[in-house]
C-alpha positions in Angstrom: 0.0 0.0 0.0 1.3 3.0 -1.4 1.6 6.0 1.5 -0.2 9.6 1.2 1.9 12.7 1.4 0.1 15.8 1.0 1.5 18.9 0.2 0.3 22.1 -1.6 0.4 23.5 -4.6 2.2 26.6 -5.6 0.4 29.4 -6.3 0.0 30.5 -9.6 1.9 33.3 -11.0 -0.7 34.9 -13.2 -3.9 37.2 -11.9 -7.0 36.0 -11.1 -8.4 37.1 -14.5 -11.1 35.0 -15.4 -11.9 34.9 -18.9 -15.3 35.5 -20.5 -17.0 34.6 -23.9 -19.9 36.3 -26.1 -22.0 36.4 -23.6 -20.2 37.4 -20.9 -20.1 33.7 -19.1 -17.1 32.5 -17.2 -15.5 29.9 -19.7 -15.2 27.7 -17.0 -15.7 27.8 -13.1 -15.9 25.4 -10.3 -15.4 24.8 -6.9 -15.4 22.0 -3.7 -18.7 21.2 -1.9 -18.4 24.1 0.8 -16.9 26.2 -1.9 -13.6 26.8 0.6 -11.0 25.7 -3.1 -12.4 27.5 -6.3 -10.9 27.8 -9.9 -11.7 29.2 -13.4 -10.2 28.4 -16.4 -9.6 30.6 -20.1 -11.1 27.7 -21.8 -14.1 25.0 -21.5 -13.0 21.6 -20.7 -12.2 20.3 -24.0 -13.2 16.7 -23.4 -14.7 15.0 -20.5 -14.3 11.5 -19.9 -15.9 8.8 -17.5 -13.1 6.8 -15.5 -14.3 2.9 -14.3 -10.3 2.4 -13.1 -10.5 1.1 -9.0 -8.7 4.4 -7.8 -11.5 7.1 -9.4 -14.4 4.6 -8.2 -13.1 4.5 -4.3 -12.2 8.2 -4.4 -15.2 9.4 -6.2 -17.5 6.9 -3.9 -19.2 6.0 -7.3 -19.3 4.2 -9.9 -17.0 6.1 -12.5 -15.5 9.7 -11.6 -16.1 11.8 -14.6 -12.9 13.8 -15.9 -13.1 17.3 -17.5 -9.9 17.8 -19.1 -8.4 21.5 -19.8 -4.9 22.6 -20.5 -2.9 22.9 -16.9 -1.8 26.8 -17.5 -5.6 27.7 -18.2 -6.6 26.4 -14.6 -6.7 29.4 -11.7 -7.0 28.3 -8.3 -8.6 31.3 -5.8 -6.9 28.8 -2.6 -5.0 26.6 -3.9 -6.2 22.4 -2.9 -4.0 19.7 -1.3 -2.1 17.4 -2.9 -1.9 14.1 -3.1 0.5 11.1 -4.5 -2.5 8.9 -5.1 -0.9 6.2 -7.4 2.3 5.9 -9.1 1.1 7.7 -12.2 -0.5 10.5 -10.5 -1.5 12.9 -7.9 -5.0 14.4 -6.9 -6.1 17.3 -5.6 -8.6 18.1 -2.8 -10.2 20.4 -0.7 -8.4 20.4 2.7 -12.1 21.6 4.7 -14.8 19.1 2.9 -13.0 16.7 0.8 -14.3 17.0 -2.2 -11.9 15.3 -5.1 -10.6 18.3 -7.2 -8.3 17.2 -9.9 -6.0 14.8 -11.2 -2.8 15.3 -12.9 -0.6 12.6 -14.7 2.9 12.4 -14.3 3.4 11.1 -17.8 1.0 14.3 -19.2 1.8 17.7 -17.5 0.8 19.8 -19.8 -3.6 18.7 -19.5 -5.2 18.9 -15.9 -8.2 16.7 -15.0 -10.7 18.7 -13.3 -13.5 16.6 -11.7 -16.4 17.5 -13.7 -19.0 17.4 -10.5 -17.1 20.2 -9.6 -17.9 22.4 -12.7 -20.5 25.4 -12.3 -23.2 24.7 -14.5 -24.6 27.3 -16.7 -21.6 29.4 -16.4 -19.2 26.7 -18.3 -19.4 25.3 -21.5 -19.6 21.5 -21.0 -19.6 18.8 -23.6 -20.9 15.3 -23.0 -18.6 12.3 -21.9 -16.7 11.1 -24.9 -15.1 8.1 -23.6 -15.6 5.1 -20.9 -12.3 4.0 -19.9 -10.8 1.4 -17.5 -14.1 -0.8 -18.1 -11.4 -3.7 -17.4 -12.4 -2.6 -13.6 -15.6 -1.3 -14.0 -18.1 -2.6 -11.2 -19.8 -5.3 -12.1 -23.2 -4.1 -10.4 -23.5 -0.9 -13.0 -24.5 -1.3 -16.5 -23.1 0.7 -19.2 -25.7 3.4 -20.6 -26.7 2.5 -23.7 -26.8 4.8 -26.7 -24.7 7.7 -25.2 -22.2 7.8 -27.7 -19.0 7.2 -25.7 -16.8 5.5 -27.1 -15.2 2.5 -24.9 -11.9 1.4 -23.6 -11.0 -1.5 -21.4 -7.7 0.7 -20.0 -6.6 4.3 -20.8 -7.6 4.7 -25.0 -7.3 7.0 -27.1 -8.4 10.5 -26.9 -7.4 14.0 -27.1 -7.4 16.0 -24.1 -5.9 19.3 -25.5 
C-alpha cells in the first residue's frame, strides 16, 4: 500500500483574471462542496471522460469519476487544494475543509489537468458530453453501461485528445 503525502500547490503566477466569452459567461468555473478551493479556467474543458479504473471509483464513492480535461496553464486556483501522491502515475487534488476530489494530474501528461467535472458550475461553463468510458477492465460489475450515449469505450486508458 502505497503512502499519502500531502503537500500544496504553488500558487499561480498569473492574476485572477477569469476569462469570458460572447455572452459574458465565465468559460469555466468550479469549486469544492463548501466552496472553501475555487478555480476558473480561459477555456471550457475540452473533453470529458468517465473513468471505471478502482482508484476514481473508491475516491469518487461512485461508480465512474467523470474527468473534465483542460490545459494545466488555463486552470486558476482562488486557494489553492492539497495534494496528493495517489498512485504511481499520478497525484489528486482536494479540498483540505470538505474533501471534495478536485483534480488529477498525470505524471506522464503535464501539460492537460483533470478537473472533476461534478465540480464544474453549471450554466456558467461550456460543458460537452462524456466522450469516452475508460478502464471498463475494472468497472463494477453491479452498474451497467448506458446504452446509446455515444461514448466511445476502452477497457484501459484509449485514445483520446485531451488538448
Amino acid at each position: 500500500m502505497m503512502s499519502e503525502r500531502l503537500i500544496s500547490l504553488p500558487l499561480s503566477s498569473h492574476n485572477f483574471q477569469p476569462s469570458t466569452h460572447s455572452n459574458n459567461l465565465t468559460m469555466a468555473s468550479g469549486s469544492c462542496a463548501c466552496h472553501y478551493i475555487s478555480y476558473t479556467a480561459s477555456t471550457p474543458p475540452t473533453c470529458l471522460v468517465n473513468c471505471h479504473c478502482t482508484t476514481c471509483r473508491k475516491q469518487a464513492g461512485a461508480p465512474y469519476q467523470t474527468w473534465a480535461f483542460f490545459a494545466t496553464d488555463d486552470i486558476r486556483w482562488l486557494v489553492n487544494p492539497t495534494e496528493r501522491q495517489s498512485t504511481n502515475v499520478s497525484k489528486r487534488t482536494f479540498c483540505p475543509k470538505c474533501g471534495s476530489t478536485l483534480s488529477m494530474l498525470q505524471h506522464s501528461d503535464l501539460k492537460s489537468i483533470a478537473i472533476a467535472a461534478g465540480t464544474l458550475n453549471e450554466g456558467k461553463t461550456l460543458i460537452p458530453p462524456p466522450s469516452h468510458h475508460i478502464f471498463l477492465s475494472e468497472k463494477a460489475s453491479w452498474f451497467k453501461l448506458p446504452e446509446g450515449d455515444g461514448a466511445k469505450r476502452w477497457d484501459n486508458w484509449g485514445v483520446y485528445e485531451k488538448l
